[in-house]
N, C-alpha and C positions, 0 to 999 in steps of 0.2 A: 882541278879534278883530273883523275887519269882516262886513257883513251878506253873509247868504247869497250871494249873489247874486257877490261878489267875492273871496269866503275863496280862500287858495291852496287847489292838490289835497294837500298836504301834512296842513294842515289839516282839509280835508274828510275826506281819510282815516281821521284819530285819531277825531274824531267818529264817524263811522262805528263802528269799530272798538271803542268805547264800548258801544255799542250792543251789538254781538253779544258782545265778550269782557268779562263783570262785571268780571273780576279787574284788569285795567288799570284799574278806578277804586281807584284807591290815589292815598293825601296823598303830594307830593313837593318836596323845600326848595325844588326851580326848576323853572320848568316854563316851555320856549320857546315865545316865541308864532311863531316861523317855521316851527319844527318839532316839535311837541309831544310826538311819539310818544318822541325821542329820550330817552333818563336822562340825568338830572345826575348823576355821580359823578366819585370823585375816584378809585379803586381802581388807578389805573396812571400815578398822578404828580397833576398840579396839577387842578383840577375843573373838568370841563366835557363838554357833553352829546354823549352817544355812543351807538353801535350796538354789538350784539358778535355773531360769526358763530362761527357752531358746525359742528362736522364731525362725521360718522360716516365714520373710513379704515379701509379693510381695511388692517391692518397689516404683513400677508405682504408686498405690493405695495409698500405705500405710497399707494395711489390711491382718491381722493375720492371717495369712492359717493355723499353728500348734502351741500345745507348748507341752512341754516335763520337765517336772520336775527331778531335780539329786543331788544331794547331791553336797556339793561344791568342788568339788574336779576337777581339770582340767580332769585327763583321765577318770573321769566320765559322765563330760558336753561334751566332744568329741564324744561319742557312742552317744548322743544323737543325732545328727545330720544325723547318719543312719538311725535311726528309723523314725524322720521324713519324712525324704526325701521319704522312703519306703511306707509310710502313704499315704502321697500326693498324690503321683502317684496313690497307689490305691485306693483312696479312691475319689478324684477329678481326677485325670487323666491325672494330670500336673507335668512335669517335666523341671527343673528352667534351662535355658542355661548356665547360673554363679551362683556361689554361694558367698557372701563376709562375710566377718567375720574379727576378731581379731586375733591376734596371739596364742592365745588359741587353734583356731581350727588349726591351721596352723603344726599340727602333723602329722607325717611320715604316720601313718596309716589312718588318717582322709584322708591327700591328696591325696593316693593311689586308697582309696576308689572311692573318685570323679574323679578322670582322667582315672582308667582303668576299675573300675567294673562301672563307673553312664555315663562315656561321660559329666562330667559335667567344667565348666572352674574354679579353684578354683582363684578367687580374694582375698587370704588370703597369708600375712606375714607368711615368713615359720620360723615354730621355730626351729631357728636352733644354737647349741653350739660351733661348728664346727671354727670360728673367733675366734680368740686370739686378746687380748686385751694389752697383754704384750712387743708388740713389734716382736715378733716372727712369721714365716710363718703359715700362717692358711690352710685349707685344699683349698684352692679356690687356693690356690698357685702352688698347683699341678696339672699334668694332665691326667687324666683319660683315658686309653684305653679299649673301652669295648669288643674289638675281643680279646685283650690277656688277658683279666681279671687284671689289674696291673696300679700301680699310676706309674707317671715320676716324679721325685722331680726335681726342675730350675736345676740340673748340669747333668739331663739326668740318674739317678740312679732310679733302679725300687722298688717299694714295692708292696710284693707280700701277698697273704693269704696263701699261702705255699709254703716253702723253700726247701724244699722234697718231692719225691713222699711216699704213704700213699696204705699199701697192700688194706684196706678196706676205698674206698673216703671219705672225712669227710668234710662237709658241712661247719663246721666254722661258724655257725649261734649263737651268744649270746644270751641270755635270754633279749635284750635291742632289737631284730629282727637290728642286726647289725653284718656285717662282719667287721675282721680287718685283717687291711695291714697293714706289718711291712717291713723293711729295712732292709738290710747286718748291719750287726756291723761293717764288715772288712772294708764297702761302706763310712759309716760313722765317723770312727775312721778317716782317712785322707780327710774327706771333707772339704773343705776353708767355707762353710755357715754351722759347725756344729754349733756353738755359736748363730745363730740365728734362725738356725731349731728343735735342739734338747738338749739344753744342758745342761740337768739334766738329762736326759735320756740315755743311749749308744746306741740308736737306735731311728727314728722316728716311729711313726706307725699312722694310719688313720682308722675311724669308720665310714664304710660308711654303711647307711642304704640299707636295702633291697628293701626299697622302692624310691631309692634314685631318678630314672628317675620319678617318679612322682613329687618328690620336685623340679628337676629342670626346669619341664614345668610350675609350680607356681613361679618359680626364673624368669621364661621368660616373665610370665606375668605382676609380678612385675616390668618389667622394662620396661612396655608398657603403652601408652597415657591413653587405654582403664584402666587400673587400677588406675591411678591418679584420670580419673572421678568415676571409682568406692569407690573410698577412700573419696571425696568428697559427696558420694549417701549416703556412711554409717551411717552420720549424722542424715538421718532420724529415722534410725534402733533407732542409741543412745535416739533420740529423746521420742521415744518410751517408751523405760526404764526408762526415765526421770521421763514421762506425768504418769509411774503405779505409781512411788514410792510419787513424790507430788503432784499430783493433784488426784488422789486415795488413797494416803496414805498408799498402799501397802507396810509397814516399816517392820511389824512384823503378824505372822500366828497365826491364831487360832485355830487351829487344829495340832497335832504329827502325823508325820508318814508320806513316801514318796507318799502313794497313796491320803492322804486328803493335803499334799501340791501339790498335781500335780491339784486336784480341784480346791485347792483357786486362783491357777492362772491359768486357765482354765475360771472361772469367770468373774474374771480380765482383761484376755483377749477381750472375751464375750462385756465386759463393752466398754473397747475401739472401737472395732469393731464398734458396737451400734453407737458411739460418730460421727466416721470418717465415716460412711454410712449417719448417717444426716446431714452430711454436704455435700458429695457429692452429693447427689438428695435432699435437700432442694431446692424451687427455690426460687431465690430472689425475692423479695417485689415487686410491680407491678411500676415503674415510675407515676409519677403522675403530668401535665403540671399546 
């Protein structure tokens, strides 16, 4: 980049923004020098660096209550949905009883957010790693006791996050905001289901989030009537995204830099709005005998 003195505002911005948001220093395969803030990704066809714009719709309506601009990055587009929500409330006075979304938002800390700081119902798929695909016991195979802190594995054997006591307690908290539970080696070495619970391993062990009781009231809702109709409601949402990118032609931005793409779709939005209010209060054409 060139010296201060001549860097674009695009530029100047990300710096900036460095500064105040840690999280944006993350490694990334390309990083533009005309617009840096932008993501490289490839997630909607060939790669290359992009913005992605996020909605909170009331769904009744259909009509745009916020949008929030972020770089393409999932745990970037997740934060977004705090600050909307936060927006809303204060700014209109309304706060959503559900919230739905994608799998995207369906993250340990996203969901936490909404079931213990909002009181909100999160109707989102949880992202969860946790399933093995391999044929081997997945963490749902175990069972959780929350009074003694400690998994049960099917033959009744426990894992614990500590196998010792510890002069000075120690949290166990990973930089992933995940505890792990491990297993005896001795428990394991004579189990009849090593071969299908661990067996690359000399020991099982489990990563369970700290926010894990949040995810499983989203795993409850997931399994409830009300979310089926909610999964069916989301199509409007899609629908939406659809109506910016072909019938606005919202493909590509005219403008660098995250605060003049948080404008063009702000506009955008604007424009919609506009569309779906003249149709609701248009009134039809008079009959005529």
């Amino acid at each position: 980049w060139v010296p201060d003195q001549i860097e674009s505002r695009a530029v100047r911005e990300y710096l900036e923004a460095l500064d105040e948001h840690p999280e944006l220093r993350r490694r990334q395969k390309s990083v533009s020098l005309t617009d840096p803030m932008a993501q490289w990704t490839a997630a909607k066809g060939p790669a290359t660096f992009s913005y992605s714009t996020n909605y909170v719709i009331d769904i009744e309506n259909n009509i745009i209550l916020d949008v929030e601009a972020s770089p393409s990055a999932r745990s970037l587009e997740v934060k977004t949905t705090q600050t909307m929500i936060e927006r809303i409330e204060k700014t209109h006075g309304l706060k959503p009883r559900r919230l739905m979304g994608d799998t995207a938002y369906g993250a340990a800390e996203n969901l936490n957010y909404l079931v213990n700081e909002k009181g909100i119902e999160p109707h989102i798929p949880v992202w969860d790693k946790t399933i093995r695909s391999d044929g081997t016991l997945s963490a749902s195979d175990f069972q959780w006791n929350e009074d003694a802190d400690e998994y049960h594995c099917p033959t009744g054997k426990t894992l614990r996050r500590h196998h010792r006591n510890f002069k000075v307690p120690r949290k166990g908290i990973t930089k992933a905001d995940t505890i792990i539970y491990r297993s005896s080696k001795a428990d394991c070495d004579i189990c009849r289901l090593k071969q299908q619970c661990c067996p690359n391993t000399p020991n099982r062990k489990i990563a369970r989030s700290i926010y894990e009781n949040a995810r499983d009231v989203a795993r409850a809702i997931n399994q409830s009537p009300a979310y089926e109709h909610s999964f069916h409601e989301r199509k409007k949402v899609e629908m939406v995204f659809a109506h910016m990118k072909r019938n606005l032609k919202m493909e590509r931005l005219r403008l660098r830099g995250l605060k003049s793409a948080n404008d063009e779709f702000i506009l955008t939005a604007i424009a919609q709005n506009l569309r779906r209010l003249a149709r609701i209060f248009s009134s039809p054409p008079a009959l005529t005998g």
